[in-house]
C-alpha positions in Angstrom: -40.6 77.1 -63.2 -42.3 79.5 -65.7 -44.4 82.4 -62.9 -45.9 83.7 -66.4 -48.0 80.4 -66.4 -49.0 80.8 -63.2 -49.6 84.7 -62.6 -53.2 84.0 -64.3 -54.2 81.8 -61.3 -53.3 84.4 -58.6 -56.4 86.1 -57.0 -57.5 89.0 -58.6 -56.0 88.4 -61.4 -58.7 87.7 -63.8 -60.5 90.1 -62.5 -58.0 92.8 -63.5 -57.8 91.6 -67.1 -61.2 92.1 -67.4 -61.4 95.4 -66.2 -58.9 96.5 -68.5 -59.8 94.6 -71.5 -61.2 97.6 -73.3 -58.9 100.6 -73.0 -55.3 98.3 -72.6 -55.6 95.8 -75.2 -53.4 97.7 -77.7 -50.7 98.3 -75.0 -49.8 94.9 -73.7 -47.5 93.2 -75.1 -47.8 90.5 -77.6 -48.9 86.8 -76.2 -46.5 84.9 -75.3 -43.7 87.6 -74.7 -42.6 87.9 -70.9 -41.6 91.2 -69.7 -38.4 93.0 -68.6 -37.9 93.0 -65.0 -38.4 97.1 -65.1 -40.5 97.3 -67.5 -43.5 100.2 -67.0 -47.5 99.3 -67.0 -49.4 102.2 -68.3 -52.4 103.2 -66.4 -55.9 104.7 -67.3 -54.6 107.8 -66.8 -51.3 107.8 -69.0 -49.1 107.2 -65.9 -46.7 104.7 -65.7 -45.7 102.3 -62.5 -42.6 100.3 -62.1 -43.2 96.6 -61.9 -41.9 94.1 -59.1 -38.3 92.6 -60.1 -38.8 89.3 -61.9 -37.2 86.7 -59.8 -34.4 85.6 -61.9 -33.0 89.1 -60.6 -33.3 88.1 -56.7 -29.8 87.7 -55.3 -30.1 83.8 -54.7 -27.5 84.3 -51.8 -30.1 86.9 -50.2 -32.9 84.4 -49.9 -30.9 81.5 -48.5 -29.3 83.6 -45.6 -32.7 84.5 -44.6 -34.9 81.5 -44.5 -35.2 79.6 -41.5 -34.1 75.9 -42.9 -30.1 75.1 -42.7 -28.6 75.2 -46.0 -25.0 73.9 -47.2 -23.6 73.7 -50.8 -20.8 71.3 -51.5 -19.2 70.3 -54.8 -16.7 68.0 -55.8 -16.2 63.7 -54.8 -14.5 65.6 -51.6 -17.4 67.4 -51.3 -15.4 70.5 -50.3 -17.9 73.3 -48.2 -19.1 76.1 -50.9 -21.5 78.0 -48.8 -23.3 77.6 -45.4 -26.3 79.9 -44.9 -26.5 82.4 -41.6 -29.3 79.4 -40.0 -26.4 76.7 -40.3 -23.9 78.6 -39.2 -26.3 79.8 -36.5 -27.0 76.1 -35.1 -23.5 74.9 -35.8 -21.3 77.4 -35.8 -18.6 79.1 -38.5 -17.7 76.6 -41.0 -14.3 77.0 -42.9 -15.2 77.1 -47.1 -13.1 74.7 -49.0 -12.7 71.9 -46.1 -14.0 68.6 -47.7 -17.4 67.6 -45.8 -15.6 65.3 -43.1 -13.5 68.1 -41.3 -15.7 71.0 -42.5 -19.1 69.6 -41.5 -18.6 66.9 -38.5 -22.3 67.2 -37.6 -23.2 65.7 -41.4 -20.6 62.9 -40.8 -21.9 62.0 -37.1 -25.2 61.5 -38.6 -23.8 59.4 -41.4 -25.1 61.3 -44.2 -21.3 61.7 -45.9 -22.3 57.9 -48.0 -25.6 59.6 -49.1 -23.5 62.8 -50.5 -21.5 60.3 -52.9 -25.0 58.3 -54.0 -26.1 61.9 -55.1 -23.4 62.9 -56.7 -23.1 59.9 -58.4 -26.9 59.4 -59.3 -27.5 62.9 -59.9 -31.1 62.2 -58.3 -32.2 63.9 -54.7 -31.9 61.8 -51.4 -34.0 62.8 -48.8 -33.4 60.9 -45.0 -35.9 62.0 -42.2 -35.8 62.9 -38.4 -31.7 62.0 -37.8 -30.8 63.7 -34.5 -27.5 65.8 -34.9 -24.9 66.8 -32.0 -26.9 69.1 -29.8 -30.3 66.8 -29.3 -32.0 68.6 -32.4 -33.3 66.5 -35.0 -33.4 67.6 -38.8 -34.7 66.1 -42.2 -32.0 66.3 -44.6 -33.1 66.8 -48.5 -29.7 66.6 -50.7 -29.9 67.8 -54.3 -27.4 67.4 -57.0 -26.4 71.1 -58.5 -24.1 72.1 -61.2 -21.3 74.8 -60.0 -19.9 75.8 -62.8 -17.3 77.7 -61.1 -15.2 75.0 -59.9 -13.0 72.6 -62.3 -15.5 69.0 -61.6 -18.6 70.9 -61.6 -20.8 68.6 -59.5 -22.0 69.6 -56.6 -24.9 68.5 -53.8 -27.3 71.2 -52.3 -28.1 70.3 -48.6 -31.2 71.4 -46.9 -32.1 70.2 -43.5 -35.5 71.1 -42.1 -35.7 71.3 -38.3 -38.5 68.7 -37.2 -37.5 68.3 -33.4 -41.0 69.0 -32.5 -42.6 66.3 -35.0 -39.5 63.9 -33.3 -40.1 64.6 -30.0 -43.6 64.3 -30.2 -43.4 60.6 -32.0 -41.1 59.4 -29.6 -43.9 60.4 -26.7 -46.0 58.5 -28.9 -44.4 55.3 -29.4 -43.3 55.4 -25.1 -47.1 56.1 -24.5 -47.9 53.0 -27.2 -45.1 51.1 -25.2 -46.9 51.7 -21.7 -50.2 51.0 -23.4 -49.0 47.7 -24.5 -47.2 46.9 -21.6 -50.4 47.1 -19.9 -52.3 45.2 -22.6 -50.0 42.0 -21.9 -49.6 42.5 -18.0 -53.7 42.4 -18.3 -53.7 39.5 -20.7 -51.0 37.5 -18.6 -53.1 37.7 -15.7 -56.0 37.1 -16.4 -53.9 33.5 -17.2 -53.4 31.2 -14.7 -49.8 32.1 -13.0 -49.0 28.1 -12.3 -50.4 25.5 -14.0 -51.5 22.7 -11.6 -49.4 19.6 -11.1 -51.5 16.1 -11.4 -49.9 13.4 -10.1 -49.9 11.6 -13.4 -48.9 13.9 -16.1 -46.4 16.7 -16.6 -47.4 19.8 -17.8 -45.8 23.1 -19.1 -47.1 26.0 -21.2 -46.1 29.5 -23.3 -48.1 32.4 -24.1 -46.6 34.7 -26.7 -48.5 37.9 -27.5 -48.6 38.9 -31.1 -47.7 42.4 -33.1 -46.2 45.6 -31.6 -49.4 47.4 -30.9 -51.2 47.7 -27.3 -54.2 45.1 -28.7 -54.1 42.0 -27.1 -55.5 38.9 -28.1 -58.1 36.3 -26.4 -55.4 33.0 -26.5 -55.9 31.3 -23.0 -55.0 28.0 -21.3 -55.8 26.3 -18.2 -55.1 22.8 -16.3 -57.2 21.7 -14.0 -57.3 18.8 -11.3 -60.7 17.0 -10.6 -59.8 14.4 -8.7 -59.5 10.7 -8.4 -56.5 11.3 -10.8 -58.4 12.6 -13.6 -57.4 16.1 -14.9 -59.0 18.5 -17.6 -57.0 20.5 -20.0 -58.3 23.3 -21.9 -57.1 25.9 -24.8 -59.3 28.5 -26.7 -58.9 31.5 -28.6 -61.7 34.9 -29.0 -61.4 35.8 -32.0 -60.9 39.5 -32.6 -58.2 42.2 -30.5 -58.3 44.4 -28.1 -59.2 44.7 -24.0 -62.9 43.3 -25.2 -61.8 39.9 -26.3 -58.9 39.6 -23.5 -62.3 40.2 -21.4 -64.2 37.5 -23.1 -61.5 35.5 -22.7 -61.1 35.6 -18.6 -64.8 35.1 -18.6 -64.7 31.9 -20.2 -61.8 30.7 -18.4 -63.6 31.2 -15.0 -66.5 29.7 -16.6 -64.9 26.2 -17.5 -62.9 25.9 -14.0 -66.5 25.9 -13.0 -68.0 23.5 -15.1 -65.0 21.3 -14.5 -66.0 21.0 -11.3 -68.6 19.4 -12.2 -67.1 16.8 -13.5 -68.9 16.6 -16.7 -68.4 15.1 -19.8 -65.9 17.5 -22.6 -68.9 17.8 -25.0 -71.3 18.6 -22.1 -68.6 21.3 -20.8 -68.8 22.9 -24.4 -72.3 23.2 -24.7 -72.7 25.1 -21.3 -69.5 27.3 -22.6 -71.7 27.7 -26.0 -74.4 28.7 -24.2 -72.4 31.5 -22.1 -70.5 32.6 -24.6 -73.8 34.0 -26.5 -75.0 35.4 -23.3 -71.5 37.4 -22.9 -71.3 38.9 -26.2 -72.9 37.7 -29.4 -70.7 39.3 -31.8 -67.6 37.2 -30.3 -66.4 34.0 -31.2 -64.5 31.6 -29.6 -62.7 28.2 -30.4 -61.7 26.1 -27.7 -60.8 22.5 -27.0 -61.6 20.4 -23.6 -59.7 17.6 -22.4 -60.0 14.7 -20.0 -57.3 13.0 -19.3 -57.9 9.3 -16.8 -54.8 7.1 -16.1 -56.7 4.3 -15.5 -57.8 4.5 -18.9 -55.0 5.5 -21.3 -56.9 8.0 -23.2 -57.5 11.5 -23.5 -61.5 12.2 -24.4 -61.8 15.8 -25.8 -64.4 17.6 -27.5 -63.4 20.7 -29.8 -65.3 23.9 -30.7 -64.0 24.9 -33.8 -60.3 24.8 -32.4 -57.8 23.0 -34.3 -56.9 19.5 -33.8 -54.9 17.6 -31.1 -51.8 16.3 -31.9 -50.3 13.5 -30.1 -46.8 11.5 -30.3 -46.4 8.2 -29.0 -44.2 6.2 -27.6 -42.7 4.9 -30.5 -42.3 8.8 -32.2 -45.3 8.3 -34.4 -47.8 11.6 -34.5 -51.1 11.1 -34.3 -54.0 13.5 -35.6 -57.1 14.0 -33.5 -59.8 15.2 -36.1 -63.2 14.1 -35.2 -65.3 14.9 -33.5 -64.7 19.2 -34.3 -68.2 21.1 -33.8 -68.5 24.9 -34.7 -67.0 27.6 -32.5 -68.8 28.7 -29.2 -71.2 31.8 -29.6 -72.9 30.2 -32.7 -75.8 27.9 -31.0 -77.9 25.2 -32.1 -74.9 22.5 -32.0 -74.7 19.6 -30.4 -71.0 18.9 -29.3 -69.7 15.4 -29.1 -66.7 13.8 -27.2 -63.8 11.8 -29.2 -60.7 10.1 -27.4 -57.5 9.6 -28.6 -54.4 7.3 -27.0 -52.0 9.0 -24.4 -50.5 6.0 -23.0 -47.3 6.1 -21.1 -44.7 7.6 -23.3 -46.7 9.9 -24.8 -46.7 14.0 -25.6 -49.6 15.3 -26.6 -49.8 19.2 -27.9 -52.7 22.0 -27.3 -52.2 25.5 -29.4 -53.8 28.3 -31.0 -53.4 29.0 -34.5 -51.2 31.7 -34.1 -48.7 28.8 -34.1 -49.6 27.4 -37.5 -51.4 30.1 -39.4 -49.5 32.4 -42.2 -51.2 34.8 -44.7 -48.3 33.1 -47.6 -49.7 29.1 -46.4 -52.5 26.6 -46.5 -53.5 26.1 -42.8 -52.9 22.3 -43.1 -49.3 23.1 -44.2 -48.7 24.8 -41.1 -50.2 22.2 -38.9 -48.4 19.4 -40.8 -45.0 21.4 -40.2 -46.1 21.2 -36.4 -46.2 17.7 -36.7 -42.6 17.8 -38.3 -41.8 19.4 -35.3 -43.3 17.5 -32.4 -41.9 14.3 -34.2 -38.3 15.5 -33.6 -38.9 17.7 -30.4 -38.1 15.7 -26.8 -37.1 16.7 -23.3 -39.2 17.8 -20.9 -42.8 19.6 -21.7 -41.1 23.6 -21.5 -38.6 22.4 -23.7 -40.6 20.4 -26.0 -43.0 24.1 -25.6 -39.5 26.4 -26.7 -38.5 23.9 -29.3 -42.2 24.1 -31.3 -42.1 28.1 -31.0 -38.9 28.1 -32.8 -39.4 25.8 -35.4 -42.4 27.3 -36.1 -40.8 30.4 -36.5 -42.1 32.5 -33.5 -40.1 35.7 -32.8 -41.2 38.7 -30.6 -42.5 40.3 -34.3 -45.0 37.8 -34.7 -48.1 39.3 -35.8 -50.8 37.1 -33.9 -51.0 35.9 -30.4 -49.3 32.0 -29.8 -50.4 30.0 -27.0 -49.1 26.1 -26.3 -49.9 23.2 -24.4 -47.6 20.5 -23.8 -48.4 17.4 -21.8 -47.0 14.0 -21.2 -47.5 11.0 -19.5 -44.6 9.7 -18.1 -43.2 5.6 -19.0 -42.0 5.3 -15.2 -40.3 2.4 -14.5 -38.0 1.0 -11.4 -38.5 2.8 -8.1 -40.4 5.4 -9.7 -42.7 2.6 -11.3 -43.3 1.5 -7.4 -44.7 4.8 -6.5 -47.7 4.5 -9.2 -49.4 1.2 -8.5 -53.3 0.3 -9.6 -55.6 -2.9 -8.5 -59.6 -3.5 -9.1 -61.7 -5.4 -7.8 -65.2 -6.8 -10.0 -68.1 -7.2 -7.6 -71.7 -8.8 -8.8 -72.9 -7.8 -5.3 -74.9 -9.7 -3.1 -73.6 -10.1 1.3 -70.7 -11.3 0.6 -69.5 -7.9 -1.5 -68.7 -5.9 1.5 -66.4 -8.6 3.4 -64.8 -9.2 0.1 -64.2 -5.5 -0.7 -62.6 -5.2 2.7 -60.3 -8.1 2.6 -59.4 -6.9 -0.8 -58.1 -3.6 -0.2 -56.6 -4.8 3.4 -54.5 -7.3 1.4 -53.5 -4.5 -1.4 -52.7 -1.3 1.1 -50.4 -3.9 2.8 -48.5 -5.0 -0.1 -48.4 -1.5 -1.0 -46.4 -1.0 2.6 -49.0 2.2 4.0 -48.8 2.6 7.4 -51.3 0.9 9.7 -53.3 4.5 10.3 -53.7 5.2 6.5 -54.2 1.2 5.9 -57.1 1.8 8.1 -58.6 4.7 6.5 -58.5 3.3 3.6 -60.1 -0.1 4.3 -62.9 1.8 5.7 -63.0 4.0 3.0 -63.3 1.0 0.5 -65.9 -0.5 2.8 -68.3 2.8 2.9 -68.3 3.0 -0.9 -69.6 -0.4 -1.4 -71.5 -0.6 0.8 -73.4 2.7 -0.6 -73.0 1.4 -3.8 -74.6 -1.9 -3.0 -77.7 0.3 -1.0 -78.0 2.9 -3.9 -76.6 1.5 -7.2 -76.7 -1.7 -9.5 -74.4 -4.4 -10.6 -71.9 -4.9 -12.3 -70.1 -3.0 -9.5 -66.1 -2.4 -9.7 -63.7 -1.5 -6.6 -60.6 0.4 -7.4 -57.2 1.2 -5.8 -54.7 3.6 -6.9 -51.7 5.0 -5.4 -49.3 7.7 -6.8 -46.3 9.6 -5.5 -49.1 12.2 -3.8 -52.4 10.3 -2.5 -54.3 7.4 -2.3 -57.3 6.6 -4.5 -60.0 4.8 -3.6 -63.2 4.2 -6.2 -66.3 2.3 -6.6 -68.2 2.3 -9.7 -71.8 0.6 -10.4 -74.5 1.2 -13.0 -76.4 3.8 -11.8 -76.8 6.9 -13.0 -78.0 8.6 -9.5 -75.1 10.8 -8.0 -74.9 10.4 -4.3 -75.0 13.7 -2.4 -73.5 14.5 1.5 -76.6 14.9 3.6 -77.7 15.0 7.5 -78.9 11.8 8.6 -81.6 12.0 11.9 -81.0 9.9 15.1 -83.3 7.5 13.3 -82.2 7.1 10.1 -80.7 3.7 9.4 -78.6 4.7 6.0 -77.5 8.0 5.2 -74.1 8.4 7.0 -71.8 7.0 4.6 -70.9 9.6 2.2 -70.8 11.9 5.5 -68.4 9.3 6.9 -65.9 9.7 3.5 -65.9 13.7 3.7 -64.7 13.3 7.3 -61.8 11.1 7.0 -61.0 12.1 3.3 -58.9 14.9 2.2 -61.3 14.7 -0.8 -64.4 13.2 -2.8 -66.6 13.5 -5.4 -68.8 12.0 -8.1 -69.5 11.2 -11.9 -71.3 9.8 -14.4 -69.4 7.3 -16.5 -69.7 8.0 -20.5 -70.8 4.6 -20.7 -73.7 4.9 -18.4 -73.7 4.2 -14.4 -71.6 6.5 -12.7 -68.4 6.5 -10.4 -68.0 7.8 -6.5 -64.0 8.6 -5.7 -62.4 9.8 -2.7 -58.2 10.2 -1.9 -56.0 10.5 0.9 -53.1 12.8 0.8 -49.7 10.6 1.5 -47.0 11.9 3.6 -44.5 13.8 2.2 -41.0 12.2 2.4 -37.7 13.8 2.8 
């Protein structure tokens, strides 16, 4: 390092030269020479003063005994100990010159820096490791340097200097714990604001995963929910807020709450979506949300959904073939001005059908449709029950607790039951054109089913009154074509009457004088439950079930 270069940046320095430019020019010396280390400056007044040494007269072994940082010199592929400063040998102790590195220096060894002394020597280019903890708790950053000792026979040598940064270590690691709490909380907040069981439906089996994403404390808006309406029909939902943090995991619960209460309306999906649309500019404007609604009806074989911007269904038969469920996709809730339309898609017996965020499918390095046709890949080859089939897409979709966005799945299927098990699911309709003979018929009808069915005589009762009361409010309030239905599963008994109107009956007080009025009143009574909807065909549908005895 030339200090002659530099000395005209100190402070003061210029000024100096100036004021001496006049009377001193003749006795400095020529440009470019440096002076001796004790060499005299004249002054204005003919005096002379002694100039500081230069440093290439400090005693080099004077300044390393007094600065604060541990030094070490070591020479040789043994790397036998040359020198330890008074700081080393104040934080490790005495250390024996001429020892190679291993015995002389244990504390370099423990901390496995001995391998990084040979790349050094070797390299002849400085290795610098930072924050290793040595014996004692301390923790140092270690700078080696390759030197030339010209007093011993190989002549290589490494110059070790280990800054103490215990405070800088101490005070990440209370970082990164309070970053560990702070995430901890993140997900205990996230994973509760998620349903803790998923409901059972009689028909289907159900399991999902939530995985959250990254290392940070940000959680995402990923959700799920399964949901139960009734008559055997059950709703499944999945939607992501876009964006991190405790505001979107807030977003998120809202919406949740908000579509276990339009569920319960039993709407149509595409109607459920535009009242979430709706909300979710009322909650926050700036946030975005994608979300799927699903309907699944036994009777039918289908699952009708309508999608918000959320990526597609997929669905695998019976027969291993994966389906797509494209259409109909609107744009993502918050947006407004969309009108949201339902699509089906088959889930007969035998099938699995999968729900998920993109988290599952999305990389920075791939097309999106690469990652959702690797899902497919997947699902095609994934069977066993729905957690399993749930662990099995995680992993071959390359998962792991590092991944850097939240992952949420949905796995349903609906059971091929056969034998025994087939017993316990049984359906039977009726078709009715109305008219006085609609009731008696209705009545003998579900009399002869319950009995083949083997219920016992109180709940073959119920039920034949049950079946009675609907039609008859059905032929009262509705229009032809009217249908009766029976269903039974392991759980309940299902009773429902459809006709073509579009009027939704409602439970009401009837007076001492009324003459109709008492019927739905008479279902809510013996009933364990009831409701009503419209039919996406038109006409509309009024259900009630009886909870079956539990056996064994």
């Amino acid at each position: 390092m030339n200090f002659t270069r530099w000395s005209a940046r100190l402070p003061g320095t210029q000024r100096r030269a100036a004021a001496r430019a006049d009377g001193l020019s003749t006795a400095l010396p020529p440009e470019g020479s440096v002076p001796a280390a004790r060499a005299e400056r004249p002054t204005a007044e003919g005096t002379s003063v002694a100039l500081a040494p230069a440093v290439d007269e400090l005693p080099v072994r004077e300044v390393l005994d007094r600065i604060p940082a541990l030094v070490a010199l070591v020479h040789g592929p043994e790397h036998r100990l040359a020198y330890v400063n008074d700081a080393y040998v104040t934080a490790f102790g005495a250390r024996p010159p001429g020892e190679p590195a291993r015995e002389a220096l244990p504390e370099l060894a423990e901390t496995g820096l001995l391998p990084l002394l040979d790349q050094v020597l070797r390299s002849s280019k400085p290795r610098t490791v930072k924050s290793r903890k040595v014996p004692g708790g301390r923790s140092y950053t270690f700078t080696c340097t390759p030197v030339e000792v010209t007093a011993t026979p190989d002549g290589g040598g490494v110059l070790i200097f280990a800054a103490d940064v215990t405070d800088h270590a101490e005070a990440a690691e209370r970082l990164r714990a309070s970053e560990r709490r702070q995430r901890e909380t993140a997900v205990t907040l996230q994973r509760s604001l998620l349903p803790q069981e998923l409901e059972e439906p009689d028909d289907l089996r159900v399991a999902a995963t939530y995985h959250p994403g990254g290392t940070e404390a940000a959680v995402g808006g990923d959700w799920y929910d399964v949901i139960t309406l009734g008559g055997g029909r059950t709703a499944l939902v999945i939607g992501d807020v876009m964006g991190r943090g405790i505001r979107a995991a807030a977003v998120m619960g809202q919406l949740r709450t908000a579509v276990r209460a339009y569920a319960r309306l039993d709407l149509p999906p595409h109607e459920v979506l535009q009242l979430l649309d709706g909300l979710a500019m009322e909650i926050d404007a700036n946030q975005i949300a994608t979300c799927v609604y699903a309907v699944h009806d036994p009777n039918e074989g289908r699952l009708v959904y309508a999608s918000a911007g959320h990526l597609p269904i997929l669905v695998r038969d019976e027969s291993g073939t994966v389906h797509r469920a494209d259409e109909p996709t609107g744009p993502p809730l918050g947006t407004g001005g969309w009108m949201h339309a339902s699509g089906s898609v088959p889930l007969g017996p035998g099938s699995t059908a999968v729900l998920y965020t993109d988290g599952l499918v999305e990389r920075r390095d791939a097309d999106l449709d690469e990652g959702i046709a690797s899902l497919e890949g997947a699902l095609a080859g994934a069977t066993g029950t729905p957690q399993v089939v749930c662990d099995r897409l995680v992993r071959a979709m390359g998962v792991t607790a590092e991944h850097d966005d939240d992952v949420a799945v949905l796995v349903l299927q609906h059971p091929a039951r056969t034998g025994p098990d087939g017993d316990l699911f049984r359906n039977a309709a009726l078709e009715l054109l109305g008219g006085t003979e609609a009731a008696p018929r209705a009545r003998a009808f579900a009399s002869g089913v319950l009995t083949s069915w083997r219920f016992a005589p109180d709940l073959h009762d119920l039920g034949v009154l049950a079946a009675s009361e609907l039609v008859a409010n059905s032929l009262q309030h509705g229009t032809p074509p009217m249908r009766l239905r029976l269903r039974r599963t392991d759980r309940r008994l299902i009773v429902e009457v459809t006709d073509g109107d579009d009027h939704l009956p409602r439970r009401r007080r009837a007076e001492p004088a009324d003459e109709s009025g008492r019927g739905i009143a008479i279902i809510a009574a013996i009933a364990s439950n009831w409701g009503s909807r419209r039919a996406p065909g038109g006409g509309k549908a009024v259900w009630c079930e009886f909870a079956l005895p539990r056996t064994g």
